[in-house]
C-alpha positions as CSV (number, residue, x, y, z in Angstrom):
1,X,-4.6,-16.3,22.7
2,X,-1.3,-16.4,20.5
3,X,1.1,-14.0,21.4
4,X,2.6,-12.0,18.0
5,X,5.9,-11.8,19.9
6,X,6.6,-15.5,20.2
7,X,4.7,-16.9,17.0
8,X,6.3,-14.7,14.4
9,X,9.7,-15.5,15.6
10,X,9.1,-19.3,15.9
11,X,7.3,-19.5,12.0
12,X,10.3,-17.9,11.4
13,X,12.7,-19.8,13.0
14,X,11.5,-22.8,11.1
15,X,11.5,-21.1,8.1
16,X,15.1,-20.4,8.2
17,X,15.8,-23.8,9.1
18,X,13.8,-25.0,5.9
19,X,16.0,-22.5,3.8
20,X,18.8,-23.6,5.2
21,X,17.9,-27.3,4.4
22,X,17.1,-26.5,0.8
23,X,19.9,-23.7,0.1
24,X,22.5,-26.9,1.1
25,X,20.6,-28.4,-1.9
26,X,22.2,-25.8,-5.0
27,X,24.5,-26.6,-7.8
28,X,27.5,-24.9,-7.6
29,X,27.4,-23.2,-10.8
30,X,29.6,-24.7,-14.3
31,X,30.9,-21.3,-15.3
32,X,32.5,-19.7,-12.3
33,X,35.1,-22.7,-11.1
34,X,36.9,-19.9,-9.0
35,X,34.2,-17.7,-7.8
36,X,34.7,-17.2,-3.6
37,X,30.8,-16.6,-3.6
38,X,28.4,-19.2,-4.8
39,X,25.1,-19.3,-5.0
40,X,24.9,-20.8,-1.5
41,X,26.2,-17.9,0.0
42,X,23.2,-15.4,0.1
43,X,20.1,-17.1,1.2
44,X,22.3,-19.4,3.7
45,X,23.5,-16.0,5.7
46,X,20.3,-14.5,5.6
47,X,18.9,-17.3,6.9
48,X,21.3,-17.4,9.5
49,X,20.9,-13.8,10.2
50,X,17.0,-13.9,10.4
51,X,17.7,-17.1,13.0
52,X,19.6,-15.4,15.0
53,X,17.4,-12.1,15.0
54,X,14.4,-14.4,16.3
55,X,15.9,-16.2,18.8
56,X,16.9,-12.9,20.2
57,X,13.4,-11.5,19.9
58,X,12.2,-15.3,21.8
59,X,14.8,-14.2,24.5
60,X,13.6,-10.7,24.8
61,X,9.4,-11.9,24.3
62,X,10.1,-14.8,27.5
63,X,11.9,-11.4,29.4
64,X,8.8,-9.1,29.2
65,X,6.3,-12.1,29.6
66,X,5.5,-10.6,33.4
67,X,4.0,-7.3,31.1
68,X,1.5,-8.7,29.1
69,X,-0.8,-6.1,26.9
70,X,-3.1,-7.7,24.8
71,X,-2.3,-7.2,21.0
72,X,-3.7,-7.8,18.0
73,X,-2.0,-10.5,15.9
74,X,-1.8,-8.4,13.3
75,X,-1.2,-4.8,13.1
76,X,-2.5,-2.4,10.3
77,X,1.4,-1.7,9.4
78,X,2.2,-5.7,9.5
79,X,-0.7,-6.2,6.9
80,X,0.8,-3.1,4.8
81,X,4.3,-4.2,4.9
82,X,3.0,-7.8,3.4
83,X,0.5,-6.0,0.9
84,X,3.9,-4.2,-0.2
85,X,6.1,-7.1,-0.2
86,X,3.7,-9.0,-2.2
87,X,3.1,-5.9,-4.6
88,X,6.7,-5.8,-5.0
89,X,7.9,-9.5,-6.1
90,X,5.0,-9.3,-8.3
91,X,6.1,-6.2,-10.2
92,X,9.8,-7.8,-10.2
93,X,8.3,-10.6,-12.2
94,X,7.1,-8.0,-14.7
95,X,9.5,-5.4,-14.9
96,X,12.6,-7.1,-13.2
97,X,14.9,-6.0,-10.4
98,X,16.0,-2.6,-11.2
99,X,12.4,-1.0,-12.3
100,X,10.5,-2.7,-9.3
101,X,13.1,-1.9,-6.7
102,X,13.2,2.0,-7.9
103,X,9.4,2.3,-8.1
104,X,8.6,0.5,-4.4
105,X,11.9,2.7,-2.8
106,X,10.0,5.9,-4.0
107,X,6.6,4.4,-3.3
108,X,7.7,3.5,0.4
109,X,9.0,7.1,0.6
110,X,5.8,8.8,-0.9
111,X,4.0,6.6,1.7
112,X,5.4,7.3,4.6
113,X,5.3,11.3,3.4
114,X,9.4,11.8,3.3
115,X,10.1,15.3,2.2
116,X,13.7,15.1,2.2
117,X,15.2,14.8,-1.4
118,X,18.2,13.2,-0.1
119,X,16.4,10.1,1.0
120,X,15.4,9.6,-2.6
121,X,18.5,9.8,-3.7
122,X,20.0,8.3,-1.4
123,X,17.0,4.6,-2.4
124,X,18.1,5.3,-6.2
125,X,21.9,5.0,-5.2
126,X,21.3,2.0,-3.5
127,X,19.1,0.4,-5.7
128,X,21.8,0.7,-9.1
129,X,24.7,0.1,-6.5
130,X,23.3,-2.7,-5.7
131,X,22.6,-3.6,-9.1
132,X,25.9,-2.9,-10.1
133,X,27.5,-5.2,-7.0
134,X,25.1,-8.1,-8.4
135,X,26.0,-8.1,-11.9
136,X,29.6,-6.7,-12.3
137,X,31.3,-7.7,-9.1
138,X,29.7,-11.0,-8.7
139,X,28.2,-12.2,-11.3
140,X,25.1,-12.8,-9.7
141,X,22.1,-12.1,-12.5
142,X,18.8,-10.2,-10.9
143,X,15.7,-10.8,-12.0
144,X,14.7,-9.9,-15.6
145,X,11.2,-9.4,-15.6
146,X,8.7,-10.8,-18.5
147,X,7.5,-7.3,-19.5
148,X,11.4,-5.5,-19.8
């Protein structure tokens, strides 16, 4: 039977290494001849970053291998967390980056029954600072959706 612990990690393991492949592929872009941040940049660290996060969790797997509880491939939260991943780059093709990223912060809140207003402020912050970082500082355009 497939353990969650090692197959996860390995898929992606070589899907980092398929970004990686293809990010090395980009155009640097025409209008921005001095920009210290291209359009490389992103997807190339976090594909670095999720590499490095699986071999770790490969390392720790092949260390706990003498306990072995029998798991389910997937758990009801894993199939939740891709429902809402799904549900969100959908919606960001409608209603673009800011909208979708406001309404699944409070609707990740509202699931998970926070009661603390400062959390929600805290997700809209985030959300327009992040916003703001992207288009003012560099340049980066978000998603526009179709709809807005």
């Amino acid at each position: 039977m497939f353990n969650r612990h090692v197959v996860f990690p390995t898929l992606l393991l070589i899907v980092s290494a398929v970004v990686l492949v293809l990010v090395a592929q980009f155009d640097a872009p025409m209008y921005q001849q001095d920009a210290s941040v291209d359009a490389k940049f992103f997807p190339a660290a976090i594909a670095i970053i999720q590499a490095i996060i699986c071999v770790v969790l490969l390392i720790q797997s092949k260390s706990q291998a003498a306990v072995a509880v029998k798991e389910k491939i997937f758990s009801k939260m894993a199939l939740m967390g891709a429902a809402y991943l799904i549900g969100y780059a959908i919606l960001i093709s409608f209603v673009g980056y800011l909208i979708a990223s406001l309404v699944a912060f409070v609707a990740y809140l509202l699931y998970f029954r926070i009661k603390k207003p400062s959390y929600y402020i805290v997700a809209v912050c985030f959300v327009v600072f992040i916003y703001y970082l992207f288009g003012q500082v560099f340049y980066i355009a978000l998603p526009e959706g179709s709809i807005f």
